[in-house]
KOLTIMAR-150315 format. One record per atom (N, C-alpha, C, O): atom name; residue number from 0; x, y, z. Coordinates in steps of 0.02 Angstrom, whole numbers. Layout:
N
@kolgu = CA | marpa = NUM | c1 = X | c2 = Y | c3 = Z
...
! end
This chain:
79
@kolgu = N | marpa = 0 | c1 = -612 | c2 = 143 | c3 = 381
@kolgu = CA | marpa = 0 | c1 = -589 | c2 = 91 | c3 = 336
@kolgu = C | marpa = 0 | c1 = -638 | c2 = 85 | c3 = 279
@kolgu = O | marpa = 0 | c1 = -694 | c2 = 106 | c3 = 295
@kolgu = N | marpa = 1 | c1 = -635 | c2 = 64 | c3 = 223
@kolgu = CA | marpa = 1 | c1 = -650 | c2 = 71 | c3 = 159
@kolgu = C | marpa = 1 | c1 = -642 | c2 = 9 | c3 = 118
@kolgu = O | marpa = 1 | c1 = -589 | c2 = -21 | c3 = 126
@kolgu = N | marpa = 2 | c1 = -687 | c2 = -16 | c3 = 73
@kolgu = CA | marpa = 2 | c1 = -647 | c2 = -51 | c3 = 40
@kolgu = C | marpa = 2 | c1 = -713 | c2 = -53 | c3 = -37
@kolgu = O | marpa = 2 | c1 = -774 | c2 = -44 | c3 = -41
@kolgu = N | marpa = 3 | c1 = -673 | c2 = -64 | c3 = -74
@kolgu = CA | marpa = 3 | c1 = -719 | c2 = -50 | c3 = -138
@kolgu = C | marpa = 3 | c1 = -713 | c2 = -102 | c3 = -177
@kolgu = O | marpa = 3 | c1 = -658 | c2 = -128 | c3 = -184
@kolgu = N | marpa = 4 | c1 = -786 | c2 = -134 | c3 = -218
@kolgu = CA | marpa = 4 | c1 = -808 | c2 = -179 | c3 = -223
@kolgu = C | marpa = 4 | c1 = -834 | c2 = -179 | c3 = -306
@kolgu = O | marpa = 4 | c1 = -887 | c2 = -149 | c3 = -308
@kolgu = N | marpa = 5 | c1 = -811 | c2 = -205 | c3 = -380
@kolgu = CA | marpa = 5 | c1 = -859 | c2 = -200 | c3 = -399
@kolgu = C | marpa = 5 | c1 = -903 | c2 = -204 | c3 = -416
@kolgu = O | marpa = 5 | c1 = -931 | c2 = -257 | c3 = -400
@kolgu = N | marpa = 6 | c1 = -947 | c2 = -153 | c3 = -464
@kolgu = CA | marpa = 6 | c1 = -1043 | c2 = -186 | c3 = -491
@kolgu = C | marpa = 6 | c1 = -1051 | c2 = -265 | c3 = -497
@kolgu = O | marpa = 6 | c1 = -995 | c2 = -290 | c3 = -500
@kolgu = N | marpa = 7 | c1 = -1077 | c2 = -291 | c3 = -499
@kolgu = CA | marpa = 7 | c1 = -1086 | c2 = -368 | c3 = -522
@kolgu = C | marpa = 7 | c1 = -1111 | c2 = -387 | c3 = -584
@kolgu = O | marpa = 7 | c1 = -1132 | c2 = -444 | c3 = -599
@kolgu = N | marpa = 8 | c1 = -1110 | c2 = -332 | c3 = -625
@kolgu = CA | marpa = 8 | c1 = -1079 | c2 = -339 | c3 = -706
@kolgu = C | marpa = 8 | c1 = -1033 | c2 = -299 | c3 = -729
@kolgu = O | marpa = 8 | c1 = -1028 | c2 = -282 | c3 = -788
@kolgu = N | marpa = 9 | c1 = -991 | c2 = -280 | c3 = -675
@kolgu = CA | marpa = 9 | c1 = -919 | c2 = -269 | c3 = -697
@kolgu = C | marpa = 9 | c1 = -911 | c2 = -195 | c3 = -719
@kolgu = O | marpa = 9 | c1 = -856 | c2 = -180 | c3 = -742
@kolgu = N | marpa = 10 | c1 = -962 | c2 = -144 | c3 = -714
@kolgu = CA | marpa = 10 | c1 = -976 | c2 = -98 | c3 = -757
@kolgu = C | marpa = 10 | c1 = -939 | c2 = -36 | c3 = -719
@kolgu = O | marpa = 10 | c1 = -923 | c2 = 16 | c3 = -747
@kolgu = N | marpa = 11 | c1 = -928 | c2 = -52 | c3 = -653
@kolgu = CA | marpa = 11 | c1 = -882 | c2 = 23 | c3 = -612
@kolgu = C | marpa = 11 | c1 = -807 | c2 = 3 | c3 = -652
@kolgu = O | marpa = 11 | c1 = -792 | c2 = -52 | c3 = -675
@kolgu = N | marpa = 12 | c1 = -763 | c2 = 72 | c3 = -652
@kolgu = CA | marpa = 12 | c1 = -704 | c2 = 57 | c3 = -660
@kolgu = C | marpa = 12 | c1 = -647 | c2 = 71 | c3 = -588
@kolgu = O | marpa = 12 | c1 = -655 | c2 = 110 | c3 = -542
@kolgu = N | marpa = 13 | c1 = -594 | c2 = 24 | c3 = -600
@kolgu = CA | marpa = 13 | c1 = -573 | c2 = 16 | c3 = -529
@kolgu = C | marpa = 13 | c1 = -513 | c2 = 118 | c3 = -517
@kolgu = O | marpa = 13 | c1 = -503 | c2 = 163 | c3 = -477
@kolgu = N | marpa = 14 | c1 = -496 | c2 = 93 | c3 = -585
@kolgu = CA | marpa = 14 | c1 = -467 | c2 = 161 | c3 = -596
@kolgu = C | marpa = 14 | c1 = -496 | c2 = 200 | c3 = -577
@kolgu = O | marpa = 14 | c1 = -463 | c2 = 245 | c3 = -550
@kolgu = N | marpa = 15 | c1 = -560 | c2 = 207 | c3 = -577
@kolgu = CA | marpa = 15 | c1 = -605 | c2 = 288 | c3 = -550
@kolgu = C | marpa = 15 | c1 = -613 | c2 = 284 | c3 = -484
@kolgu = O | marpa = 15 | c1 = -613 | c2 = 336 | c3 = -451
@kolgu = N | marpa = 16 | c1 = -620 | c2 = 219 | c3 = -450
@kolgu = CA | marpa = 16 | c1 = -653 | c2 = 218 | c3 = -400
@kolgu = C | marpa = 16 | c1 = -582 | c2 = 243 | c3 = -354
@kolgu = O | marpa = 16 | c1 = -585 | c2 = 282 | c3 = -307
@kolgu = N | marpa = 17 | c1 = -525 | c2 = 213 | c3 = -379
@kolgu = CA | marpa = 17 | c1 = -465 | c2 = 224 | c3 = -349
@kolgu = C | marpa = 17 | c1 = -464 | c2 = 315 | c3 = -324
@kolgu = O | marpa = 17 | c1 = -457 | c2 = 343 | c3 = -269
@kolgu = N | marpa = 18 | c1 = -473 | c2 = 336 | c3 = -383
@kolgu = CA | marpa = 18 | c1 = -470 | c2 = 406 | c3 = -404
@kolgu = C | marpa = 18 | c1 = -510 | c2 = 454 | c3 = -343
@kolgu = O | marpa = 18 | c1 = -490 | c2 = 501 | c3 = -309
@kolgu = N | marpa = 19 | c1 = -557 | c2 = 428 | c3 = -346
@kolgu = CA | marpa = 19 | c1 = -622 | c2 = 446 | c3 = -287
@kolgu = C | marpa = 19 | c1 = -617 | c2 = 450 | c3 = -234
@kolgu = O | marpa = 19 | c1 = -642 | c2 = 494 | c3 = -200
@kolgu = N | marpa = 20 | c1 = -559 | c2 = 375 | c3 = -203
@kolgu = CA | marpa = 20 | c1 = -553 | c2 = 375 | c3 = -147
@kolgu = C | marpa = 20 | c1 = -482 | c2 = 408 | c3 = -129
@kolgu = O | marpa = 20 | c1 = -474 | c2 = 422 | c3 = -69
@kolgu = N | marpa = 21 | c1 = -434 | c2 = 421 | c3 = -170
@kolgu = CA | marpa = 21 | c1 = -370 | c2 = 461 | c3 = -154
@kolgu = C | marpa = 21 | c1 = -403 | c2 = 529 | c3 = -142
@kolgu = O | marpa = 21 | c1 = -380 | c2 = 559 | c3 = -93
@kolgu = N | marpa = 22 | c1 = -458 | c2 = 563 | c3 = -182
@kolgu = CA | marpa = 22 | c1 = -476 | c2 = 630 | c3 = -172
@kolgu = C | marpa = 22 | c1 = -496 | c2 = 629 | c3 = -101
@kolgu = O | marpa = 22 | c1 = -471 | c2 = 664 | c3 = -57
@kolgu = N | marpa = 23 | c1 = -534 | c2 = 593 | c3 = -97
@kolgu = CA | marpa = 23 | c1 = -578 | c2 = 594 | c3 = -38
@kolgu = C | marpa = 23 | c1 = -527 | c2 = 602 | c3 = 46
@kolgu = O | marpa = 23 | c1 = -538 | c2 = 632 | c3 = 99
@kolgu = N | marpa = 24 | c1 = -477 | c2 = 562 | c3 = 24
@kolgu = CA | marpa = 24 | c1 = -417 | c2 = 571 | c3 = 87
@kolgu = C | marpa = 24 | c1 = -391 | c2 = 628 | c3 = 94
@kolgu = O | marpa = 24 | c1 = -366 | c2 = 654 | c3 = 143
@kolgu = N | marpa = 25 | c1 = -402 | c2 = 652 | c3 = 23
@kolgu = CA | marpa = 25 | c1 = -369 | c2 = 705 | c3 = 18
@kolgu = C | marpa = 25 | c1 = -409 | c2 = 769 | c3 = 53
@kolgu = O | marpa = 25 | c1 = -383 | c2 = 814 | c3 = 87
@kolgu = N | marpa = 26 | c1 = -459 | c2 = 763 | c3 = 41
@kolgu = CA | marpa = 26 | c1 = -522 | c2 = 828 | c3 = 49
@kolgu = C | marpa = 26 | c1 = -543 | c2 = 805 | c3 = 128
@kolgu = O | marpa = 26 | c1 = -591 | c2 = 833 | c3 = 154
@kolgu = N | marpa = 27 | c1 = -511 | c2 = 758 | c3 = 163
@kolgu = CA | marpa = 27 | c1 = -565 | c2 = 731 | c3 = 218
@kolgu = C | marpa = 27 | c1 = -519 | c2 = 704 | c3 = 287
@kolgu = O | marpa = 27 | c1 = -493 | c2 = 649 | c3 = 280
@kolgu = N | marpa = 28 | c1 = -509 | c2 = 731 | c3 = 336
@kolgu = CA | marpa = 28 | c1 = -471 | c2 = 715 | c3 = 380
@kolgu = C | marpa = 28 | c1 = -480 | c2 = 625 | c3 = 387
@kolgu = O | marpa = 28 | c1 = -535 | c2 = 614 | c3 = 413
@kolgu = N | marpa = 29 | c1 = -460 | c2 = 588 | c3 = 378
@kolgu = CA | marpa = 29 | c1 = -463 | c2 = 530 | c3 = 400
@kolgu = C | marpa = 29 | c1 = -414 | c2 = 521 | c3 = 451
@kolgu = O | marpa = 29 | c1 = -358 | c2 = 545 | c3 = 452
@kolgu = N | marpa = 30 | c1 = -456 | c2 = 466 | c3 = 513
@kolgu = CA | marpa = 30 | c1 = -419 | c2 = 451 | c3 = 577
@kolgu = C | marpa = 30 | c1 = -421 | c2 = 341 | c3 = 562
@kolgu = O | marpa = 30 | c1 = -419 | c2 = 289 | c3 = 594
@kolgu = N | marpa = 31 | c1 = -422 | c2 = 351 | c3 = 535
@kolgu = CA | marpa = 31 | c1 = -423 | c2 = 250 | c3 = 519
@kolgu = C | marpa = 31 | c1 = -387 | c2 = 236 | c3 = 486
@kolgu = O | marpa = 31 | c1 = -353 | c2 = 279 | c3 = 456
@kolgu = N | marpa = 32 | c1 = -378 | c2 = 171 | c3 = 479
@kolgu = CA | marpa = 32 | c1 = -333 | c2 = 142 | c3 = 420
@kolgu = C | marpa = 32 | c1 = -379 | c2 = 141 | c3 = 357
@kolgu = O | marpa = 32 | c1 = -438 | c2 = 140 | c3 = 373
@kolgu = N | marpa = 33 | c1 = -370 | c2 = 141 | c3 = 300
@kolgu = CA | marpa = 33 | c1 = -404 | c2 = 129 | c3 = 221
@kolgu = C | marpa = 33 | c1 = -359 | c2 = 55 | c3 = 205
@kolgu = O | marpa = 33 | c1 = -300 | c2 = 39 | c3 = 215
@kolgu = N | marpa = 34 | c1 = -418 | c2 = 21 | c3 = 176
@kolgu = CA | marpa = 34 | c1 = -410 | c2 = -34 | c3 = 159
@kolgu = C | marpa = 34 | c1 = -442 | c2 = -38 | c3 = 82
@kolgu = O | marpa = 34 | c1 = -503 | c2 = -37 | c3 = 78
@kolgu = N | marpa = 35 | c1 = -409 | c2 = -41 | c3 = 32
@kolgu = CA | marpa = 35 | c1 = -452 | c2 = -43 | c3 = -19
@kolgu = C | marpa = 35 | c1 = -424 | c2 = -111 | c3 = -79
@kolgu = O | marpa = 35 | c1 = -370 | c2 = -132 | c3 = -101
@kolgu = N | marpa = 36 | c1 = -496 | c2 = -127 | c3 = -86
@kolgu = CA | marpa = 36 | c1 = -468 | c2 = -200 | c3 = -145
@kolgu = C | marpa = 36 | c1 = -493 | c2 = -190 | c3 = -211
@kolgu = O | marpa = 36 | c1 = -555 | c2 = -192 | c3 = -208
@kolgu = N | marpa = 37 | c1 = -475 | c2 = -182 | c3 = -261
@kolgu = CA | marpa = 37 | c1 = -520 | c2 = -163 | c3 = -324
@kolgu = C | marpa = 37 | c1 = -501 | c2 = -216 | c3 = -377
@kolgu = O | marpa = 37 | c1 = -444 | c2 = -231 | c3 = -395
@kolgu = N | marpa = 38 | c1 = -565 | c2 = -247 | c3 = -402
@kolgu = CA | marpa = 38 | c1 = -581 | c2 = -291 | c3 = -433
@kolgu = C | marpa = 38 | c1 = -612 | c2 = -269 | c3 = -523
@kolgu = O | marpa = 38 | c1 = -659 | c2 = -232 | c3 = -539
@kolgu = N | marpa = 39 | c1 = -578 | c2 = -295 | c3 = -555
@kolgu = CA | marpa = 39 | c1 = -615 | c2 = -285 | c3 = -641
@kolgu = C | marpa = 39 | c1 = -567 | c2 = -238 | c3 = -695
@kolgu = O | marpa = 39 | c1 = -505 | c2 = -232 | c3 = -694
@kolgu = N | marpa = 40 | c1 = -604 | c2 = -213 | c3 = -731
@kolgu = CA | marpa = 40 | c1 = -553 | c2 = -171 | c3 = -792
@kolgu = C | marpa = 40 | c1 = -528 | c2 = -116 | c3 = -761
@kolgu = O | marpa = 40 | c1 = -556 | c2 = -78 | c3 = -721
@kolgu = N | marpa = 41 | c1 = -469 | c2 = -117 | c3 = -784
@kolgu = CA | marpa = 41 | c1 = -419 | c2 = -64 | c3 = -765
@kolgu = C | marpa = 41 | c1 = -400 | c2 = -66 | c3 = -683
@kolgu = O | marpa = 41 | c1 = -378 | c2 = -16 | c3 = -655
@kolgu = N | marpa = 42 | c1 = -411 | c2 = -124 | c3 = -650
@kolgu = CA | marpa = 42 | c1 = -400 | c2 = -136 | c3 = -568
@kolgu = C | marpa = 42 | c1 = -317 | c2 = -110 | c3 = -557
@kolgu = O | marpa = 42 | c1 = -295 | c2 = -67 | c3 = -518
@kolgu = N | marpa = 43 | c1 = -283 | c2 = -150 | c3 = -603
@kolgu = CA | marpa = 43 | c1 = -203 | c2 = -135 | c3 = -603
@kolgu = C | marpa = 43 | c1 = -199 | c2 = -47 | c3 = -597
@kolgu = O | marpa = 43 | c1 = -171 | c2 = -20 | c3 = -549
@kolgu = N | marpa = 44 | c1 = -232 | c2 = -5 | c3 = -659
@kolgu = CA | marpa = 44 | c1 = -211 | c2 = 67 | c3 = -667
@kolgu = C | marpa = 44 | c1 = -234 | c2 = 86 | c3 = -590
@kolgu = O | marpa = 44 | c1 = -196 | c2 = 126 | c3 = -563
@kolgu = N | marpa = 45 | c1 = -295 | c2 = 63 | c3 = -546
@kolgu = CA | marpa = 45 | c1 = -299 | c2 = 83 | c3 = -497
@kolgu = C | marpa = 45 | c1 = -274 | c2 = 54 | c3 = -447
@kolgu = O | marpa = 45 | c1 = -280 | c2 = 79 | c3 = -391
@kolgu = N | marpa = 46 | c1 = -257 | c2 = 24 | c3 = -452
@kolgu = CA | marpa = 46 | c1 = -198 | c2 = 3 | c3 = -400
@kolgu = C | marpa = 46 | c1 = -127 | c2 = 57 | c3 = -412
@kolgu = O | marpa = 46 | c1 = -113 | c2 = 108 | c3 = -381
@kolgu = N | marpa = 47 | c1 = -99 | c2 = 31 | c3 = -455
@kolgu = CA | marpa = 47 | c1 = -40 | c2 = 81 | c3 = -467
@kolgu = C | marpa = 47 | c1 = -36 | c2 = 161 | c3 = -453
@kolgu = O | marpa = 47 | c1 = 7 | c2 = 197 | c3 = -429
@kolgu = N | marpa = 48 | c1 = -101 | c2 = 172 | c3 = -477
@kolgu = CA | marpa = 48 | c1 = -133 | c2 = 272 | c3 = -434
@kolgu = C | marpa = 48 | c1 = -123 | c2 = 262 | c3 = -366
@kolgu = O | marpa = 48 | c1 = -88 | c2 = 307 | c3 = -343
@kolgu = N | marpa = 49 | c1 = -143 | c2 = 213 | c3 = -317
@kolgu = CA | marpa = 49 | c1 = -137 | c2 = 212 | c3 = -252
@kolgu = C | marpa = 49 | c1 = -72 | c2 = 220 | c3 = -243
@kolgu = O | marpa = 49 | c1 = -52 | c2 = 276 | c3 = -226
@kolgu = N | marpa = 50 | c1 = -16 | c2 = 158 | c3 = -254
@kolgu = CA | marpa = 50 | c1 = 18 | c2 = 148 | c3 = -245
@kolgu = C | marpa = 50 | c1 = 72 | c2 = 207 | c3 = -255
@kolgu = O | marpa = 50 | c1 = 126 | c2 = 203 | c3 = -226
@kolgu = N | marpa = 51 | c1 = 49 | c2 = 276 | c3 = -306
@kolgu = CA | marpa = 51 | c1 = 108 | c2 = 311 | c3 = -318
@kolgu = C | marpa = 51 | c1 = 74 | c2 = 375 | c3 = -268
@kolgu = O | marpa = 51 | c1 = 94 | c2 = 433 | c3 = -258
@kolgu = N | marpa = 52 | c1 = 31 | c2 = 349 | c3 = -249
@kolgu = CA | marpa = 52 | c1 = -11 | c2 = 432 | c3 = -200
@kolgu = C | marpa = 52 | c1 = 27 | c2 = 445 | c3 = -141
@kolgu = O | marpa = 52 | c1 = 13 | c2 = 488 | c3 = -99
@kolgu = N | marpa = 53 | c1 = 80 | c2 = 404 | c3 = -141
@kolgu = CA | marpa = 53 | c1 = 115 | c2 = 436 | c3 = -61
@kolgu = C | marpa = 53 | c1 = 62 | c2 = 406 | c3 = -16
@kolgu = O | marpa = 53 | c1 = 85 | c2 = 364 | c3 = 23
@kolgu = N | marpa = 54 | c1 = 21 | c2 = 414 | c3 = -13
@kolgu = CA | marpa = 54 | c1 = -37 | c2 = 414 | c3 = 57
@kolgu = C | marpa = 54 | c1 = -39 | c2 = 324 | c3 = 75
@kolgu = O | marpa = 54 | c1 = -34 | c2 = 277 | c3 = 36
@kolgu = N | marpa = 55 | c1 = -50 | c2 = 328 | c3 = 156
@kolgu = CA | marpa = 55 | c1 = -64 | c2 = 286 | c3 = 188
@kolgu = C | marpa = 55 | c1 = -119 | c2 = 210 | c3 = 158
@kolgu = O | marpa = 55 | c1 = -168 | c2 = 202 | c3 = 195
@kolgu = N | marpa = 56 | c1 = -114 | c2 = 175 | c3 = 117
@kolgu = CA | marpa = 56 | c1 = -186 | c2 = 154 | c3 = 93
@kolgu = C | marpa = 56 | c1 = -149 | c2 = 92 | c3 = 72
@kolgu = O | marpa = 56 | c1 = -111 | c2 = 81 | c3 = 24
@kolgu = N | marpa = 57 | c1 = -173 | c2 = 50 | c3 = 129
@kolgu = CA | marpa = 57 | c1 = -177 | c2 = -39 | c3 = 107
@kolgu = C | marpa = 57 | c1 = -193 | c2 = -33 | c3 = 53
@kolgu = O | marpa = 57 | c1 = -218 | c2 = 18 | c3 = 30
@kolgu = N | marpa = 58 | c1 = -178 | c2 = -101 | c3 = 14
@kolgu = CA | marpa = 58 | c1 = -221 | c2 = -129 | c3 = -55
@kolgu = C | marpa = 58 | c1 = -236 | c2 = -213 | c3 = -22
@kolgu = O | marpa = 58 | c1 = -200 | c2 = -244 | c3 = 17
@kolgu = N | marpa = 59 | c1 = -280 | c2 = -227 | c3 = -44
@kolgu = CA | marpa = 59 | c1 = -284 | c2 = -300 | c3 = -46
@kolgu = C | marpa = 59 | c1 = -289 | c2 = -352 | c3 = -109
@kolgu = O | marpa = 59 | c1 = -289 | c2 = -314 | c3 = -157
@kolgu = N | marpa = 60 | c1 = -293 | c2 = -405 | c3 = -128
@kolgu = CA | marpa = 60 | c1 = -312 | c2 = -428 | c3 = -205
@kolgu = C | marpa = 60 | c1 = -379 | c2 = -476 | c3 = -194
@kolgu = O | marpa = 60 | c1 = -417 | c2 = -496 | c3 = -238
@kolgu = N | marpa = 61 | c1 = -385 | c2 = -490 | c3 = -113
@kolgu = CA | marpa = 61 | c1 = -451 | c2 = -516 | c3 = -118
@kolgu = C | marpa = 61 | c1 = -489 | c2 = -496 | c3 = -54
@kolgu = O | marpa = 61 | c1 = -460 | c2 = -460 | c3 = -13
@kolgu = N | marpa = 62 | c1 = -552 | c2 = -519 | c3 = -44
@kolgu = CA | marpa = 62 | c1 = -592 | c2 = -501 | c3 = 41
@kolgu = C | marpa = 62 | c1 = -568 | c2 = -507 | c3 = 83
@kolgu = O | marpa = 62 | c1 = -560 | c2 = -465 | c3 = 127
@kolgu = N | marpa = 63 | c1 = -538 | c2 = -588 | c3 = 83
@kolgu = CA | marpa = 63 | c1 = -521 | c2 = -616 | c3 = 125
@kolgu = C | marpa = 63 | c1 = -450 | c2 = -573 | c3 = 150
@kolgu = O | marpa = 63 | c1 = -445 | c2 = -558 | c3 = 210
@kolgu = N | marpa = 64 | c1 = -393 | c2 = -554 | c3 = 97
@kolgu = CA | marpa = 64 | c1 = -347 | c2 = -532 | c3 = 140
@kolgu = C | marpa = 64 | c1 = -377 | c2 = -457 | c3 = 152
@kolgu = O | marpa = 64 | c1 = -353 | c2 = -435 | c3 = 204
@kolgu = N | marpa = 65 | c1 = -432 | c2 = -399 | c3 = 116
@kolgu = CA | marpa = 65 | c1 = -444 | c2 = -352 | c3 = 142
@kolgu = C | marpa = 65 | c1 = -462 | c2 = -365 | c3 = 232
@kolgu = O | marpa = 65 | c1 = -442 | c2 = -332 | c3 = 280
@kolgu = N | marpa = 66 | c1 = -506 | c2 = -422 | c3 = 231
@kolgu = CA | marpa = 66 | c1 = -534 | c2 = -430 | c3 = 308
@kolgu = C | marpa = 66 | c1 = -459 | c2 = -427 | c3 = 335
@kolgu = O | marpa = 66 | c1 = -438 | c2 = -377 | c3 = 362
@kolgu = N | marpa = 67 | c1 = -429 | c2 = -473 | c3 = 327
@kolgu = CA | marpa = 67 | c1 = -365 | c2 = -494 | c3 = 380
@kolgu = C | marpa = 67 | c1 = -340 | c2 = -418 | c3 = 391
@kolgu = O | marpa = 67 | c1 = -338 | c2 = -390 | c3 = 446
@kolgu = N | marpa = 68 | c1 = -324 | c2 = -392 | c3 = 337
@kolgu = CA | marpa = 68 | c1 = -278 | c2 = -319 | c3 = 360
@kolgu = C | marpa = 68 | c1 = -334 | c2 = -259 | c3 = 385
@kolgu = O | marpa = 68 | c1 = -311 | c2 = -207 | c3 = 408
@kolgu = N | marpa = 69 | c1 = -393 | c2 = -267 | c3 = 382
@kolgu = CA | marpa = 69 | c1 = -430 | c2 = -228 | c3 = 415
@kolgu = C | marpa = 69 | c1 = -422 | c2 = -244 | c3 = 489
@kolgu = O | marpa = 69 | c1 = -408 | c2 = -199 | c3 = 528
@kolgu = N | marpa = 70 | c1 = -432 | c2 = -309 | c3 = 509
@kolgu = CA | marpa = 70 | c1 = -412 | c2 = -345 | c3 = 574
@kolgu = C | marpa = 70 | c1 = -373 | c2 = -341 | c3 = 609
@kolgu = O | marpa = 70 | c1 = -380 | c2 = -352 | c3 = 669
@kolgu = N | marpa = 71 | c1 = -305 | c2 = -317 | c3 = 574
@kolgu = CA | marpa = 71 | c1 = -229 | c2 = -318 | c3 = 587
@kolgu = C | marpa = 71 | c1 = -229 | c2 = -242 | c3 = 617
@kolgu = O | marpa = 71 | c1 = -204 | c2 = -238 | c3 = 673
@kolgu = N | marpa = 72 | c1 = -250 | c2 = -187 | c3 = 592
@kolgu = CA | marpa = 72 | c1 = -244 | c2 = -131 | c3 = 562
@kolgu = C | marpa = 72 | c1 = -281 | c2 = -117 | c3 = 629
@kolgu = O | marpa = 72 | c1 = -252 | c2 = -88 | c3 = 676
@kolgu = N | marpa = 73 | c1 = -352 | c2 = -140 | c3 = 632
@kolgu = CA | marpa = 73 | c1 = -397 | c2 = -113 | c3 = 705
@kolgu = C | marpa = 73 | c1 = -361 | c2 = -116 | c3 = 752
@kolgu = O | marpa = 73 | c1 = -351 | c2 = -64 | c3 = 784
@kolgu = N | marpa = 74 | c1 = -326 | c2 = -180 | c3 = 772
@kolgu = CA | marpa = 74 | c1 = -285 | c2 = -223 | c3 = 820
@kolgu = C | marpa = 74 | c1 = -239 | c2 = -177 | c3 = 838
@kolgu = O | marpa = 74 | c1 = -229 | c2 = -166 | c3 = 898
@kolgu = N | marpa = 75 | c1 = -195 | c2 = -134 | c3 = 778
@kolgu = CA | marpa = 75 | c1 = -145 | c2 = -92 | c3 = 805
@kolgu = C | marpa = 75 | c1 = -153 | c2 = -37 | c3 = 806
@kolgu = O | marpa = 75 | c1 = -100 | c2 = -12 | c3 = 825
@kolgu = N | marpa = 76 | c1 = -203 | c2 = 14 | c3 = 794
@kolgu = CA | marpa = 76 | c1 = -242 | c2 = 71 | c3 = 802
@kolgu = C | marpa = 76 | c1 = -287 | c2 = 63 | c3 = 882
@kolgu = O | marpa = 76 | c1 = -302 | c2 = 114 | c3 = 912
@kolgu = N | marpa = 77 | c1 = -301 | c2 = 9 | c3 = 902
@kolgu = CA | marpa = 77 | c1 = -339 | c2 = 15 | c3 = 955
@kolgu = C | marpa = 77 | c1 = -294 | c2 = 11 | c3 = 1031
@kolgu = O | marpa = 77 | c1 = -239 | c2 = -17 | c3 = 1030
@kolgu = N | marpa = 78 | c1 = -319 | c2 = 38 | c3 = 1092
@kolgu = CA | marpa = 78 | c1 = -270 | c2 = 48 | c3 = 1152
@kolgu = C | marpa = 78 | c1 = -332 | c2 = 46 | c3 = 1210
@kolgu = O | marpa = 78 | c1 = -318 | c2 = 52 | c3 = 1270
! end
């Protein structure tokens, strides 16, 4: 699980970070759920990249619901 956060002067872009982490699923067997919340300029363009990647990948719009669906997500992955 994952979730991306940004700089605290705003200076990462959410778009890239989006970008980073679609590769990364891509290049990387993942066995978890991805949870990702992206905050600041261009958050929307990276959201919308997720959203058109086909791939498995929560979004959240704040911590609080990233926690909940990380929670949710363990809950039904675990046996």
């Amino acid at each position: 699980m994952w979730a991306a956060a940004p700089h605290p002067n705003g200076s990462r872009r959410p778009d890239l970070i989006a970008q980073g982490i679609l590769q990364a699923i891509g290049e990387v067997s993942i066995e978890v759920p991805v949870v990702v919340r992206l905050e600041g300029t261009n958050a929307a363009a990276g959201l919308e990249l997720i959203a058109q990647s086909g791939l498995s990948v929560e979004t959240a719009s704040d911590l609080t619901e990233a926690a909940d669906k990380v929670v949710a997500a363990a809950g039904a992955t675990s046996s």
